[in-house]
C-alpha atoms as one frame of an Amber mdcrd trajectory, in Angstrom:
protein
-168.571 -20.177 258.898-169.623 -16.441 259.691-167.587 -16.429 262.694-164.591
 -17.492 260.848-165.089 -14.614 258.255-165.503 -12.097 260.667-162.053 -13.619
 262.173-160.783 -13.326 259.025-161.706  -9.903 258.600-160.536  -8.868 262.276
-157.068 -10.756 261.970-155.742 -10.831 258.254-157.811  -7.630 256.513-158.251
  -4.770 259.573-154.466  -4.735 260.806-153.113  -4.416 256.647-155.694  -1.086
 256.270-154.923   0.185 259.599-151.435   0.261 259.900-151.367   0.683 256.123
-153.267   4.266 256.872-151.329   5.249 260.012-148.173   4.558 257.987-148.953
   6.320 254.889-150.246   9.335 256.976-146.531   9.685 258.837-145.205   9.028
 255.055-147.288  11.765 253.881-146.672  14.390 255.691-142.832  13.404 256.571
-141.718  13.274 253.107-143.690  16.264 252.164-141.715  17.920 254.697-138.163
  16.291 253.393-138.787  17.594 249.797-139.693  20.968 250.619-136.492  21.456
 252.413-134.657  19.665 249.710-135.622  22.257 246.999-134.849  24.796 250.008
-131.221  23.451 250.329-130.876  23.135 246.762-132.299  26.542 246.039-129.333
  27.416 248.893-126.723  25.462 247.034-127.271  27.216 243.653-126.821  30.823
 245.178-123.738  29.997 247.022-122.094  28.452 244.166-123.335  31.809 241.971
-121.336  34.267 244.745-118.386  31.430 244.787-117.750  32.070 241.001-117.166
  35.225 241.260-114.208  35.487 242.750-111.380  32.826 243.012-110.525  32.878
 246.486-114.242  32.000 247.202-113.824  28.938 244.878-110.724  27.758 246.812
-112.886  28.423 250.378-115.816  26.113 248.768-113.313  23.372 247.751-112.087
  23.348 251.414-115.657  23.417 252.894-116.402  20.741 250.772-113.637  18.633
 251.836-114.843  19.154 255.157-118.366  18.071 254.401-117.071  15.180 253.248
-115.505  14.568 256.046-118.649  14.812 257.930-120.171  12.503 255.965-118.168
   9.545 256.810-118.160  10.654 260.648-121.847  10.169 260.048-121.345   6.820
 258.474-119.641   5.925 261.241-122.244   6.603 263.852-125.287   5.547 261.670
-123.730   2.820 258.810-127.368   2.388 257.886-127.982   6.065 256.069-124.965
   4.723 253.981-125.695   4.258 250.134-128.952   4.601 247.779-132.069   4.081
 250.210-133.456   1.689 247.433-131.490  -1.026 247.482-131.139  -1.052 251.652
-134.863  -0.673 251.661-135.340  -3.352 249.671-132.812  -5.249 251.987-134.568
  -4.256 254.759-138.210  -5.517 253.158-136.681  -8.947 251.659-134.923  -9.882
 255.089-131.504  -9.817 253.942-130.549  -5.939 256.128-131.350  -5.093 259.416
-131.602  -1.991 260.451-132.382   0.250 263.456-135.706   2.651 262.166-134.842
   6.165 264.114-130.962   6.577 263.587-131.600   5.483 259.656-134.965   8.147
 259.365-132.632  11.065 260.993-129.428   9.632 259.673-130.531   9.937 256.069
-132.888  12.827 256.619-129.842  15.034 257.435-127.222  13.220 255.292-129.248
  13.881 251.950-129.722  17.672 253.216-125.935  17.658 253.389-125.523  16.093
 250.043-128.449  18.727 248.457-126.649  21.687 249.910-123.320  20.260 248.290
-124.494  20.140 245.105-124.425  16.258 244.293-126.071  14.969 242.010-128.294
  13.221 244.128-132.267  13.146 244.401-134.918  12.785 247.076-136.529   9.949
 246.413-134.240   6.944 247.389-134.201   8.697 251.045-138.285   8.794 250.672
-138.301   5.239 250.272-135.881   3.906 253.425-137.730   6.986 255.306-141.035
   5.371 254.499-139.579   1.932 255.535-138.588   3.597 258.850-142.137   5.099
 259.709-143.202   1.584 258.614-141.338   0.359 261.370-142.269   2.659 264.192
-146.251   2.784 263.410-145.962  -1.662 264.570-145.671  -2.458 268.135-143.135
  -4.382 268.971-145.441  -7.490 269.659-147.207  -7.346 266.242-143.772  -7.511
 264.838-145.272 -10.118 262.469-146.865  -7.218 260.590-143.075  -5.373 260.172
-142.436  -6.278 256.879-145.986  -5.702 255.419-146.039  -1.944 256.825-142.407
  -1.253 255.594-143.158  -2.365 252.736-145.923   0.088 252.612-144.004   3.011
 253.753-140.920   2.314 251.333-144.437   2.687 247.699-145.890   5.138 249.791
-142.569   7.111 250.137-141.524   6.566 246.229-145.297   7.579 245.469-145.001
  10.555 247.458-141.218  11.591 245.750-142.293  11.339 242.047-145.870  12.171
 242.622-146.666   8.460 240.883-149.163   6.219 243.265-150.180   3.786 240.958
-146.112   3.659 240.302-145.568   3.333 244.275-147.477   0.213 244.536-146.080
  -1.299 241.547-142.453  -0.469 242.710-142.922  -2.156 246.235-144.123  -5.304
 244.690-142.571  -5.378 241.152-139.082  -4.202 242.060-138.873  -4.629 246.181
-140.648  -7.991 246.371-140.756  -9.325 243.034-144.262 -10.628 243.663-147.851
 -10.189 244.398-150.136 -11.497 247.321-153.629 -10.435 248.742-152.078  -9.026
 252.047-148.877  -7.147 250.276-151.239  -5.555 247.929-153.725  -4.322 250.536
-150.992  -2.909 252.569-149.439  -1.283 250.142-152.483   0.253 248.670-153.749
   1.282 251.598-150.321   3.617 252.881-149.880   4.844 249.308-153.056   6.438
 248.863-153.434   7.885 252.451-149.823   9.228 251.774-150.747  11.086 248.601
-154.388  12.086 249.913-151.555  13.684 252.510-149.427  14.993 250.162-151.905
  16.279 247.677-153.578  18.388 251.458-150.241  19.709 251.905-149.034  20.588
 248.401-152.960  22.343 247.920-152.724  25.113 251.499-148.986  25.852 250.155
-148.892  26.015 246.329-146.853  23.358 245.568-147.008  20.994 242.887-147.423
  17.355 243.935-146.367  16.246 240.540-142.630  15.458 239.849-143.050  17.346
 236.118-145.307  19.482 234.852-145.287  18.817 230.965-148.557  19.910 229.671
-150.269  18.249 226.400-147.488  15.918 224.576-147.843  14.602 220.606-149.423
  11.403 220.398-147.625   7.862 218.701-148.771   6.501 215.930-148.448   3.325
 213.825-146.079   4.979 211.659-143.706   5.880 214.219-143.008   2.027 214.926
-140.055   1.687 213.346-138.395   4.956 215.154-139.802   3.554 218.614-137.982
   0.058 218.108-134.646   1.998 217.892-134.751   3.751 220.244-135.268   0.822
 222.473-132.325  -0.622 220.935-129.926   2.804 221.942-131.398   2.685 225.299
-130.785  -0.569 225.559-127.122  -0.316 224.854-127.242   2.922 227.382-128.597
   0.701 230.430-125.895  -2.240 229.471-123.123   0.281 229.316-124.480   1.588
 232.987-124.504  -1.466 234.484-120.962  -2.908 232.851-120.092   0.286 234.147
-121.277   0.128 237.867-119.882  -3.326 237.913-116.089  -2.878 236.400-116.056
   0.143 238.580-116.494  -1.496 241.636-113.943  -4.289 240.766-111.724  -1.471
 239.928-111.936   0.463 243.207-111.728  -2.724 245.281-107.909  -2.905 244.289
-106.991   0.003 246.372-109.570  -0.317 249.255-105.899  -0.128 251.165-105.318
   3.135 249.947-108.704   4.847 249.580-110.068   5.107 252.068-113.544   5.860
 253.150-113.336   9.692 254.282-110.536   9.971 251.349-113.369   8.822 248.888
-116.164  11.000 249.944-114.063  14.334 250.710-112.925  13.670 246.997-116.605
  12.897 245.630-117.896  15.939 247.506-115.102  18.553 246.146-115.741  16.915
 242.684-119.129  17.786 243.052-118.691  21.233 243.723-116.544  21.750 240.891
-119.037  20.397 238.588-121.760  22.374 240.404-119.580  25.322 239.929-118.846
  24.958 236.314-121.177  22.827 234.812-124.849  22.385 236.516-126.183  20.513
 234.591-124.052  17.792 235.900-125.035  18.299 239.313-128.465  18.466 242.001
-130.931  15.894 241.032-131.005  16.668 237.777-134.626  17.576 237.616-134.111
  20.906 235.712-131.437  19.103 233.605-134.622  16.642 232.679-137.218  19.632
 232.315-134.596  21.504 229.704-133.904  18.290 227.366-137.099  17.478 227.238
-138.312  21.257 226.016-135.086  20.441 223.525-133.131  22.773 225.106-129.786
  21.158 224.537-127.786  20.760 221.587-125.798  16.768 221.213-122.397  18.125
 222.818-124.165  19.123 225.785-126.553  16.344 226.067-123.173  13.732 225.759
-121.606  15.985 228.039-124.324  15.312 230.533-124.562  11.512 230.139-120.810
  11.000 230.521-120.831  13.153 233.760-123.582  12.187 235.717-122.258   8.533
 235.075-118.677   9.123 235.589-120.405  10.937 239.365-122.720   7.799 239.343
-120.139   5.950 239.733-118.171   7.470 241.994-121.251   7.867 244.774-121.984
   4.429 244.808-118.609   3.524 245.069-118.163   5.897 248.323-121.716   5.866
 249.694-122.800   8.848 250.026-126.099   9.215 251.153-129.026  10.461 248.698
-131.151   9.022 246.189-129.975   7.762 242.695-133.843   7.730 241.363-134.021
  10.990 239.640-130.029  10.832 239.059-130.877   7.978 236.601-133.783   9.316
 234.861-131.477  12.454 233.830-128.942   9.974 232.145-131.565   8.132 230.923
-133.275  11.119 229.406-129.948  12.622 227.818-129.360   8.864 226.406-133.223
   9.156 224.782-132.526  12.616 223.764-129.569  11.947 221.805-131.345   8.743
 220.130-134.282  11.010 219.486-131.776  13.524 217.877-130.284  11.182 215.623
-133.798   9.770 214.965-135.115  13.157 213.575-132.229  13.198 211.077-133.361
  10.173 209.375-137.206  11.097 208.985-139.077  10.873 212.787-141.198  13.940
 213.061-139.918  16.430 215.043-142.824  17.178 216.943-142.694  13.542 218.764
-139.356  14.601 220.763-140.454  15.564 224.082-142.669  12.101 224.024-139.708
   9.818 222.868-137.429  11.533 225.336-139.862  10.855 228.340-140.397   7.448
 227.372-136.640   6.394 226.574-136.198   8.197 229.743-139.090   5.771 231.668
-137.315   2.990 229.646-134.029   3.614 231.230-135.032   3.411 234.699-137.163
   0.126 233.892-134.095  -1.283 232.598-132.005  -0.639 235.193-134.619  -1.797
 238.022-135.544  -4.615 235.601-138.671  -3.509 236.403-140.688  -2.628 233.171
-144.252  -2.447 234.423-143.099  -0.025 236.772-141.407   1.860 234.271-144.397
   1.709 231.818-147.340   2.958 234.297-144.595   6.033 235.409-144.548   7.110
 231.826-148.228   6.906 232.663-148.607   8.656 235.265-146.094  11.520 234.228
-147.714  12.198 230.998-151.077  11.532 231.569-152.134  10.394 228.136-153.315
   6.427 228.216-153.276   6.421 224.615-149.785   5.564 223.990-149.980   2.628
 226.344-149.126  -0.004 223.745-146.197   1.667 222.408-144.940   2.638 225.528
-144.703  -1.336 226.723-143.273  -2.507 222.945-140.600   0.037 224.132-139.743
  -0.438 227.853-140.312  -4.612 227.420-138.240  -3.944 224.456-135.427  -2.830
 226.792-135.769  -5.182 229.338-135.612  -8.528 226.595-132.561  -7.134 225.481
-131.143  -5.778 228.715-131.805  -9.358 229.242-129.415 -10.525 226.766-126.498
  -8.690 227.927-126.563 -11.279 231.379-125.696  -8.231 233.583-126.368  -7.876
 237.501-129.044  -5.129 238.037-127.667  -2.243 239.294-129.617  -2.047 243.111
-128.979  -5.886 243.085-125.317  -4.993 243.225-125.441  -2.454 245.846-127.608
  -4.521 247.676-125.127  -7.394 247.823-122.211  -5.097 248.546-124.566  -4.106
 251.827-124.907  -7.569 252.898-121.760  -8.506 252.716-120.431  -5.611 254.656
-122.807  -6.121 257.272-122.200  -9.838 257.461-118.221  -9.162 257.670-117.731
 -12.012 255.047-119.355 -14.670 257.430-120.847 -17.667 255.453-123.833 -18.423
 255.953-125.890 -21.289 257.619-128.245 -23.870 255.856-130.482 -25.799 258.071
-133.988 -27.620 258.367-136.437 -26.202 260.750-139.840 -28.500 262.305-142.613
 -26.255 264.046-145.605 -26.697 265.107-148.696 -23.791 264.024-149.882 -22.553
 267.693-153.653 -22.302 267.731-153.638 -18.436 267.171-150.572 -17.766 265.258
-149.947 -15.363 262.285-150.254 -17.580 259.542-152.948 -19.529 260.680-155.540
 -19.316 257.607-153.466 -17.678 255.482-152.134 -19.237 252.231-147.598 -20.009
 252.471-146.938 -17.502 249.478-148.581 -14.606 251.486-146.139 -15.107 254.487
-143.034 -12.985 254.809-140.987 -15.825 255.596-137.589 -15.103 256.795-135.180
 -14.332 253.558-133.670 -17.184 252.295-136.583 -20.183 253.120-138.578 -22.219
 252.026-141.668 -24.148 253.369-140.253 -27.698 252.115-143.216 -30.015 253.768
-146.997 -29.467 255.467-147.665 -32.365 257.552-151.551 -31.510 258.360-152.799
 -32.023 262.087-156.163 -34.150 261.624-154.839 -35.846 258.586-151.638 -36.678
 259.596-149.945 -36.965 255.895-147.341 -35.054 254.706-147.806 -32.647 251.732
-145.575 -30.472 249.563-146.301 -27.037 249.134-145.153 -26.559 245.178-147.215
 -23.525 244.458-147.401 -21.093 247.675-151.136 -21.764 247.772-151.697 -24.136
 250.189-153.383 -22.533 253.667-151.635 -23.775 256.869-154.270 -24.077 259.914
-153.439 -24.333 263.836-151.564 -28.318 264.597-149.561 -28.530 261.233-146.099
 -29.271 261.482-143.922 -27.329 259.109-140.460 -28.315 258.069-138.455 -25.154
 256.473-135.246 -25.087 255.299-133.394 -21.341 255.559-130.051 -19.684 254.932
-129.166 -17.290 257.774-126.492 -15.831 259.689-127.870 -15.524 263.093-130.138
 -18.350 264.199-131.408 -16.763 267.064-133.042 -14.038 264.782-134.030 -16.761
 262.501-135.837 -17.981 265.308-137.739 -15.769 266.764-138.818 -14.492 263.346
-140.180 -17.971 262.669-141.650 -17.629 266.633-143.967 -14.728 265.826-145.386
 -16.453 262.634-146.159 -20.000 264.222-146.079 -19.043 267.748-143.969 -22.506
 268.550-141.383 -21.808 271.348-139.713 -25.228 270.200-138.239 -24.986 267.414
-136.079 -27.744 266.188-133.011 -27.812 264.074-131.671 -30.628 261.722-128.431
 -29.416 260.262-128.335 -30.240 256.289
C-alpha cells in the first residue's frame, strides 16, 4: 500500500505540477512580453492615425496600406491556417480533440498576426492570442513520448495565458475548465492550478522591475449593492440578456448571410475590406476601434452620453461581425466586454431615470459588462469570479450571481448556439473539408504500465468524441458499465470504446499512449 502511493504520487501527481510550472513559467513571461508590445503597437497605431487626419492625401495612403495589410494577412493564412480566427474557440478545439494543430507556426503565426491587427487599428484584443499561445507552450514544454500529458499541459497554458491577459487567476482556472472543458477532475484541476499561478507569480516579477500594472483595470473603491437595489439589478439582467441574444442571432444570420457569396468574396477580398474599414473607424471614430479597453475605462467613469454609447455597441458589433466572418487574427475577449459594457451602460442609464441611485453606475456597468461575456461563453461562474477579481469587493457576491445566472437562464431560453461554439464548428469543418465522420467500437487491453492505469475514466482525456461503453476487469472477468466516470481501470482490463473520428490512425495511437495496447481492434457499428 505505501509503495502504491508513492507510485501514485510519482506517476499521476509529480508530472501535472511539473509540467504545470514549466508551462506557466514560458506562459508568464511570453505573454508578458506579447502585451507589452501590443500596447506598443497600439500606442503606434494611435499616432499614425493622429498625423493621417491631418491631411487627406495621408488618409488615402493609409486606406491603401491597409488594403495591403490585409492582403498580408491572408498570405499569412495561407502559410499558417492555424493563427486564423479568435484563439478561444481553436484553443478550445485544440484542448477538446476536435483541432489539430502544429504548436510553433500557430505561437509565431498569431504572435505576429495580432501585432499586425494592433498596429491596424482593429478592434481586436490580446487575450484570445494569450490563450492559443499558452496552448502552444503547453505543447512544446511535453516530450513527444509523454504525449499522454498534451492535453493536460495545454490546457494549462491556454488559463494560464487568459489569467495572464486580464490579470484574473482564479478566472484562468475557471475558464479552462468551465468554458474549455466543461468539467472538473483531480488531474485537470492540478494542472491547471499549478501553470496559472507560476504564470502570474511571472507576470506579477515582470510587471513589478518595469512599472506595469498586472491588472487589466484599475478602478479603485466602487459603491456597494444593496437589498434595495434588487429590483434595478433584475433588469438589467433582462437588457443584457436581450443584448447577448441579439449578438449571437447576430453572429449566426451573419454567417448564413456571407456564405451566399463565398463565390464572390473572397478571402483576401474580405480581410483587405475589414482592415480598410478598420482604419476608417480608427480614423474617425476610436472608440470603435483597438481593444476597446479605454472605450471600457471611459463608460465606466460615465464618460459617454446614450448616442455615443449606441454608437459604440452598433459598431463594434457590426466589426464583430465582420472579423469573424473573415478571420482575422486577434482576440475577441476584451472586444466583447466593450459591447457588453456599452449594452450595461445604456441599461444603467435608463435605470437612473426611473429611481436607481446614481452613484451605483460604475458597479452596474462592470457587472452587466461581466454578465455579457458569461452569457456569451455560457459560462457564468467564470463571469461571476471576473467581476470578482476586477473589482475586488466580495461583498456583492450574491448579487453579482442573481445577475450573471440571471443572464445565462434566459440566454437559455432564446435556444441560440454560443458564439465560440459556432466558430469552433466553422474550424472543424474547414479542416475536415466536409468529410463525415467515422463511428466505430474499439477493444484494448490496459498494458501493465499505461497512462490510465489507477486513474478513475472521467479523469482521462479520451480522444474527442468517445466513450468508455464497457470495463471487462482482468481477475474478475465480468463485464461492467462505466455510467458515472468513476470507475478506476487497473493493468489486464479490456476496454470497449466507441468514438467518432476522421482519421483512425490518429485515433489510434491516441488510444496507444493511454492503454499502451499495440492491438487495437475495430468493430464497425
Amino acid at each position: 500500500m505505501k509503495n502504491f502511493k508513492y507510485t501514485k504520487y510519482f506517476f499521476h501527481i509529480f508530472p501535472c505540477m511539473y509540467y504545470g510550472i514549466l508551462c506557466g513559467t514560458a506562459t508568464g513571461a511570453l505573454i508578458f512580453l506579447f502585451k507589452y508590445c501590443a500596447k506598443l503597437a497600439e500606442e503606434f497605431s494611435r499616432h499614425t492615425y493622429g498625423i493621417a487626419k491631418e491631411n487627406p492625401l495621408y488618409i488615402i495612403i493609409a486606406l491603401a496600406v491597409l488594403g495591403l495589410c490585409g492582403v498580408g494577412m491572408y498570405y499569412l493564412h495561407k502559410h499558417i491556417p492555424e493563427c486564423r480566427g479568435g484563439g478561444i474557440p481553436r484553443s478550445e478545439g485544440v484542448l477538446r480533440g476536435v483541432l489539430s494543430f502544429r504548436w510553433l507556426k500557430t505561437l509565431l503565426g498569431t504572435f505576429f498576426g495580432s501585432m499586425l491587427s494592433f498596429v491596424c487599428g482593429l478592434p481586436l484584443g490580446s487575450e484570445g492570442p494569450a490563450v492559443l499561445m499558452g496552448t502552444s507552450l503547453g505543447k512544446m514544454c511535453v516530450p513527444k513520448k509523454r504525449s499522454m500529458w498534451n492535453r493536460y499541459v495545454m490546457t494549462g497554458g491556454a488559463g494560464a495565458g487568459f489569467a495572464v491577459a486580464t490579470g484574473a487567476p482564479l478566472s484562468g482556472i475557471l475558464f479552462a475548465l468551465e468554458e474549455i472543458h466543461k468539467r472538473f477532475t483531480p488531474m485537470l484541476v492540478l494542472s491547471v492550478s499549478s501553470s496559472v499561478i507560476s504564470a502570474t507569480y511571472i507576470n506579477r516579477v515582470l510587471c513589478h522591475f518595469t512599472d506595469v500594472s498586472p491588472n487589466l483595470f484599475n478602478l479603485g473603491t466602487l459603491p456597494q449593492f444593496r437589498f434595495s437595489h434588487m429590483g434595478y439589478l433584475l433588469l438589467t439582467a433582462v437588457i443584457i440578456a436581450v443584448a447577448v441574444g441579439l449578438f449571437d442571432f447576430s453572429i449566426t444570420y451573419f454567417g448564413r448571410l456571407t456564405a451566399r457569396f463565398k463565390n464572390r468574396l473572397t478571402p483576401a477580398v474580405k480581410l483587405a475590406f475589414v482592415f480598410a474599414l478598420g482604419g476608417i473607424i480608427a480614423l474617425f471614430f476610436t472608440d470603435g476601434a483597438y481593444s476597446g479597453h479605454h472605450a471600457i475605462d471611459e463608460i465606466i467613469h460615465n464618460h459617454k452620453s446614450f448616442i455615443i454609447l449606441a454608437a459604440v455597441f452598433a459598431v463594434r458589433l457590426i466589426m464583430m461581425l465582420f472579423i469573424t466572418d473573415s478571420g482575422v487574427t486577434g482576440g475577441i475577449f476584451i472586444p466583447t466586454l466593450a459591447i457588453g459594457a456599452a449594452a450595461a451602460a445604456m441599461a444603467a442609464k435608463l435605470l437612473t431615470h426611473i429611481g436607481m441611485p446614481a452613484e451605483i453606475y460604475p458597479t452596474v456597468v462592470i457587472l452587466g459588462m461581466c454578465a455579457f461575456i458569461g452569457g456569451t461563453l455560457r459560462a457564468p461562474l467564470t463571469a461571476s469570479v471576473l467581476f470578482i477579481e476586477l473589482t475586488a469587493q466580495y461583498t456583492n457576491f450574491l448579487f453579482v450571481t442573481l445577475v450573471v445566472f440571471g443572464v445565462a437562464f434566459i440566454t437559455e431560453l432564446f435556444n441560440q448556439k454560443p458564439f465560440y461554439d459556432t466558430a469552433l464548428e466553422s474550424m472543424a469543418h474547414s479542416q475536415n473539408k466536409g468529410e463525415q465522420p467515422v463511428i466505430a467500437h474499439f477493444t484494448m487491453r490496459v498494458a501493465e504500465n499505461a497512462f490510465v492505469v489507477g486513474k478513475s475514466v472521467r479523469d482521462i482525456m479520451w480522444p474527442h468524441s468517445s466513450v468508455v461503453i464497457s470495463i471487462t476487469r482482468a481477475e474478475e472477468n465480468q463485464t461492467d458499465m462505466d455510467n458515472d466516470g468513476e470507475k478506476k481501470l487497473y493493468a489486464g482490463d479490456t476496454l470497449i470504446i466507441r468514438a467518432k473520428y476522421f482519421d483512425e490512425s490518429e485515433l489510434k495511437s491516441h488510444l496507444y499512449s493511454l492503454v499502451g495496447d499495440n492491438n487495437i481492434q475495430k468493430q464497425n457499428v
